[in-house]
C-alpha positions, 0 to 999 in steps of 0.5 A, spaced: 964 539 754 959 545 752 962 550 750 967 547 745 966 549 737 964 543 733 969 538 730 971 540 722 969 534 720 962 534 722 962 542 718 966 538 711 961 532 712 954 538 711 958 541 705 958 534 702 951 533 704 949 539 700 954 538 694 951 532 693 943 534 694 944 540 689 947 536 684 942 531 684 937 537 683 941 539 677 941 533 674 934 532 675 932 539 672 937 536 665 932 529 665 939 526 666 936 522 671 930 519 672 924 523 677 922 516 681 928 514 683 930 521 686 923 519 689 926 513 692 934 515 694 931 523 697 926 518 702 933 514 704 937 520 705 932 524 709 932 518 714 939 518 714 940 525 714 935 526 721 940 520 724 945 524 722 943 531 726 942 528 731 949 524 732 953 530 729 949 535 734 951 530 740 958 529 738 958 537 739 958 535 746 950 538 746 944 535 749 938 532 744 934 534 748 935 541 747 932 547 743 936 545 736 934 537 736 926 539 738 928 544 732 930 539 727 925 534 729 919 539 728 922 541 722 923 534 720 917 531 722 912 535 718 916 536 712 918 529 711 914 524 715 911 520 709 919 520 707 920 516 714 914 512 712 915 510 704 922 508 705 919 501 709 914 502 704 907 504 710 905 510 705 898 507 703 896 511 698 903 513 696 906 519 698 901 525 699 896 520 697 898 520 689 896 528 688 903 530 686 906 529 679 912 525 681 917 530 678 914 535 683 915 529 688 921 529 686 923 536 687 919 537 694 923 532 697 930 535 694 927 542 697 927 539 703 934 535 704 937 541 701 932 546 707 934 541 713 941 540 711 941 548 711 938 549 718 943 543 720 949 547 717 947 553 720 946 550 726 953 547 726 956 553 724 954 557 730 957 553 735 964 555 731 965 560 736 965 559 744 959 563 748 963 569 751 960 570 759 961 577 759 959 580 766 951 583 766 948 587 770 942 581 771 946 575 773 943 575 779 935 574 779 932 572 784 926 566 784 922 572 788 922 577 782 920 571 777 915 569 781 911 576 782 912 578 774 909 571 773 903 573 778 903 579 773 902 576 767 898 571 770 893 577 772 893 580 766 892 573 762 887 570 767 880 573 764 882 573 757 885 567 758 877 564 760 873 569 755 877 566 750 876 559 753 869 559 752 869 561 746 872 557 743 869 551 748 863 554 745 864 553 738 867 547 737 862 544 742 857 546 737 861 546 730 867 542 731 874 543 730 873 547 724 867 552 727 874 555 730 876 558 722 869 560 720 868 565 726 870 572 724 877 574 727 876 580 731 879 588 730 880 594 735 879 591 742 874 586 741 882 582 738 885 585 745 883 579 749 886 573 745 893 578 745 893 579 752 891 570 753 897 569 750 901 571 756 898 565 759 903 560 757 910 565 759 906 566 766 907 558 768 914 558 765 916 565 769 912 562 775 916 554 774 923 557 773 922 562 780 919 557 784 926 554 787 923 551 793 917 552 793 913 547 792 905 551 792 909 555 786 911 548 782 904 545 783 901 552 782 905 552 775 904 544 773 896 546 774 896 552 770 900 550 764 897 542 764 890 545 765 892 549 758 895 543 755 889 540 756 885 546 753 888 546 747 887 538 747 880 540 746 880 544 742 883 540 737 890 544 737 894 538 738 901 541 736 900 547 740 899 542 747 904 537 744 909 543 744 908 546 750 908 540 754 914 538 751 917 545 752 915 545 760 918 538 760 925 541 758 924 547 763 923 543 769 930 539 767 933 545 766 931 549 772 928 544 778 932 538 776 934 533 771 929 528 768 930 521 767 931 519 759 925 515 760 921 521 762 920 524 754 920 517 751 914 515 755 911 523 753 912 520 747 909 515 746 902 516 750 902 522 744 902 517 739 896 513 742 892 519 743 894 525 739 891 520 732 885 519 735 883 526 737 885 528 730 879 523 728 874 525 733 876 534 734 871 535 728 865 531 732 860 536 735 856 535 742 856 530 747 860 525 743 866 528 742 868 527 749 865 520 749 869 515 751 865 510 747 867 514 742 874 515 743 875 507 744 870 506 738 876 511 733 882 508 737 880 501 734 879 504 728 886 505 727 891 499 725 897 503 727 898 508 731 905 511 730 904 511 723 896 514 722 900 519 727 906 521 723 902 520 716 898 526 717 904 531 721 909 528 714 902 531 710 905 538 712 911 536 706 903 538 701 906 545 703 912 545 699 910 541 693 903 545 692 908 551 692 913 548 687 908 546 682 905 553 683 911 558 683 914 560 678 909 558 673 902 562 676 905 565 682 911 570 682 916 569 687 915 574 693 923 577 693 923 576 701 916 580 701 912 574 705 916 576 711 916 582 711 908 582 710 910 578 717 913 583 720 907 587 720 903 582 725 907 585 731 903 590 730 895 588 733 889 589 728 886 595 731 883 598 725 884 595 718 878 589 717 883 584 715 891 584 718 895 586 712 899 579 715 894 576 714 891 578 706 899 576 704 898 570 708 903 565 704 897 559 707 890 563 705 895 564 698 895 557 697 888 553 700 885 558 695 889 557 689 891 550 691 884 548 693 879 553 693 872 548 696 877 547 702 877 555 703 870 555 701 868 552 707 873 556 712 879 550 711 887 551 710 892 546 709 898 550 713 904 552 710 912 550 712 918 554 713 921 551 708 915 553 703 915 559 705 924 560 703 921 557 697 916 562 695 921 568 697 928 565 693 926 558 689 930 553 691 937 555 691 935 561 694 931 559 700 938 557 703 939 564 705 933 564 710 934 557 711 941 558 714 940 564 718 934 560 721 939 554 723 945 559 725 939 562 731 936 556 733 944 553 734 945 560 737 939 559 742 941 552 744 947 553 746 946 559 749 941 556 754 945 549 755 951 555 757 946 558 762 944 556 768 940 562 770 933 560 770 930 567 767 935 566 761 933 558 761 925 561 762 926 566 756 928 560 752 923 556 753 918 563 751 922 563 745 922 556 743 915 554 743 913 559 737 920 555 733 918 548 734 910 550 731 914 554 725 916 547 722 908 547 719 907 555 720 909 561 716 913 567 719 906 570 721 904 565 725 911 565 730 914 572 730 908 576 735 910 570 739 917 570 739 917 578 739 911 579 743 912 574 750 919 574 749 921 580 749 915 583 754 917 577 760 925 579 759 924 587 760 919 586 766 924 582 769 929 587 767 926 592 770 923 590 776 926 592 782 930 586 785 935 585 790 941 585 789 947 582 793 952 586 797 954 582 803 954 575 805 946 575 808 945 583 806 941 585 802 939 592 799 933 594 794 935 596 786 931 598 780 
């Protein structure tokens, strides 16, 4: 059953699980214990922990393979895949490849128990309360209505879309992946194209949640979003590819019909083989980067695949510990201001000659302070949501955006397993693509995504003029 609370026992069980992390945390403040062991626990814990979300959300009565538990393994993924690898002892060089002091080590890895069972206790909380149907003035929806507004912003996405595509193709087809960061982001107009092209993505979506029985539009959706999966494979944007693949698959099983378990599992497991190799190769230049030969040549090269894969996604957790050794000592904390200064990247760039989001950029902070010749030569390291509640609150206050995060995302899981309107289930998946990246982004990076696409795909279809139903087979025109 969906639409039942969440058993006590798994909320008593997360407040244990917290209890115990803070302790742990104090004690490793006092010297009372040693910072290595904590390493070595923090890293089996986190393993147990990820299964435990995982069986706990089950247990509501959910599916694992819905908005929350994508969520929680982005979240997990990035900040803790080295965790994952050091407990079967696979970390070559160590965690972070040794750059971290082991007290700081330490503290990352309780950060990120203490963050994700934060977002799991939210998550849980969320599900207290049962989803109200209320009656609504757009419970009826027609595939039609879906399919024009996806006609729409594919219009207006179209020519950005390719003015953006070649030049970006352009830039890494002579510099590699990293000539993407060097070029000058643009202001005024000249940034409208890349804004518009982002309607590109939520236009597949609308087009494969009101494609009903149309088999051109199912085609046309799968040909549209697969040709941007691939794009951005190009590119080097493997998160981006990996996440929007990964969502249009959970729209197709909830809007057309449901997929076999086999289906994400097989998706899964090509990514493994593929996305290390293109990671290796996205800096190469000229005709060799698409060269098979090469290709082959890398894959050889990489003993383990499903290890050289989560090594580096697990890297992100250098977010957080450059943040811990960082702040307080030489940065103080921000009070919140880093997601205020987020708040402003809803706006466009139309006059200033850098975007105020992106002067307070939590990742432009750290790369210059944390290694300056990587931002000389245009790099970044990323940065995590779990830094990033770190730099605004510390480590006990970070539980407050934490919390609120999980309560959303759980909110927007259940609320889209409830529905089986396609335009709210399209409106989800919209909203879940920008979530899944925030697991090794800021706030900046997610919030014009969420806000922007989202919101401007549900007004348009909340006011285009639709059919409504007042006879059996009769229709009347309504605005």
């Amino acid at each position: 059953m969906l639409n039942k609370p969440s058993p006590p026992f798994l909320m008593y069980t997360q407040v244990g699980v917290i209890a115990g992390i803070l302790t742990a945390w104090i004690l490793l403040n006092q010297e009372a214990v040693d910072a290595g062991r904590i390493v070595q626990l923090s890293c089996i814990f986190l393993l147990i922990h990820f299964v435990w979300v995982l069986y706990s959300w089950k247990k509501t009565g959910s599916e694992l393979f819905s908005p929350y538990p994508l969520f929680a393994a982005s979240v997990f993924v990035f900040n803790a895949g080295q965790a994952f690898l050091e407990v079967f002892g696979l970390n070559r060089g160590g965690l972070l490849g040794g750059q971290i002091p082991e007290s700081i080590l330490a503290q990352t890895l309780l950060l990120v128990l203490y963050a994700t069972s934060i977002i799991h206790f939210g998550a849980l909380f969320a599900l207290r309360s049962k989803v109200r149907r209320k009656p609504d003035a757009m419970s009826y929806v027609s595939s039609v209505t879906l399919r024009q507004v996806a006609f729409i912003l594919f219009i207006v996405a179209l020519i950005p879309s390719l003015i953006v595509a070649r030049r970006s193709i352009s830039l890494v087809t002579i510099g590699g992946y990293g000539a993407l960061y060097q070029a000058e982001s643009g202001t005024g107009f000249s940034a409208a194209p890349a804004v518009l092209s982002g309607f590109l993505m939520p236009s597949g979506f609308l087009l494969l949640a009101g494609s009903g029985r149309n088999r051109w539009s199912r085609l046309f959706a799968c040909t549209l979003i697969g040709s941007y999966v691939l794009l951005q494979l190009f590119i080097g944007f493997r998160g981006t590819a990996v996440v929007v693949l990964m969502v249009f698959l959970w729209l197709w099983h909830r809007t057309i019909r449901r997929l076999p378990k086999l289906v994400p599992i097989l998706g899964l497991a090509i990514a493994v083989l593929i996305l290390p190799v293109l990671g290796l190769t996205r800096s190469i230049s000229g005709p060799e980067r698409i060269s098979l030969s090469v290709l082959k040549e890398t894959f050889a090269g990489i003993d383990n695949p499903t290890v050289a894969l989560l090594s580096e996604m697990g890297g992100s957790m250098l977010a957080p510990a450059y943040t811990i050794l960082l702040v307080p000592s030489q940065h103080a904390y921000e009070l919140g201001m880093s997601y205020v200064y987020a708040a402003f990247s809803l706006f466009p760039n139309l006059f200033w000659a850098v975007h105020p989001s992106v002067a307070h950029s939590p990742s432009q902070w750290l790369v210059n302070s944390a290694a300056s010749a990587t931002a000389r030569a245009g790099g970044g390291l990323g940065y995590s949501v779990i830094a990033e509640a770190y730099l605004n609150f510390g480590f006990i206050g970070a539980g407050a955006p934490m919390l609120l995060l999980g309560w959303g995302v759980g909110r927007l899981s259940r609320w889209a397993e409830m529905s089986h309107t396609h335009w709210k289930l399209c409106l989800a998946a919209i909203a879940l693509v920008p979530l899944l990246i925030y697991g090794r982004a800021e706030a900046g990076n997610v919030l014009r995504g969420i806000v922007w696409y989202t919101a401007t795909s549900y007004f348009m279809i909340r006011f285009w003029p639709k059919r409504s139903i007042v006879g059996d087979n009769t229709y009347r025109r309504r605005t």
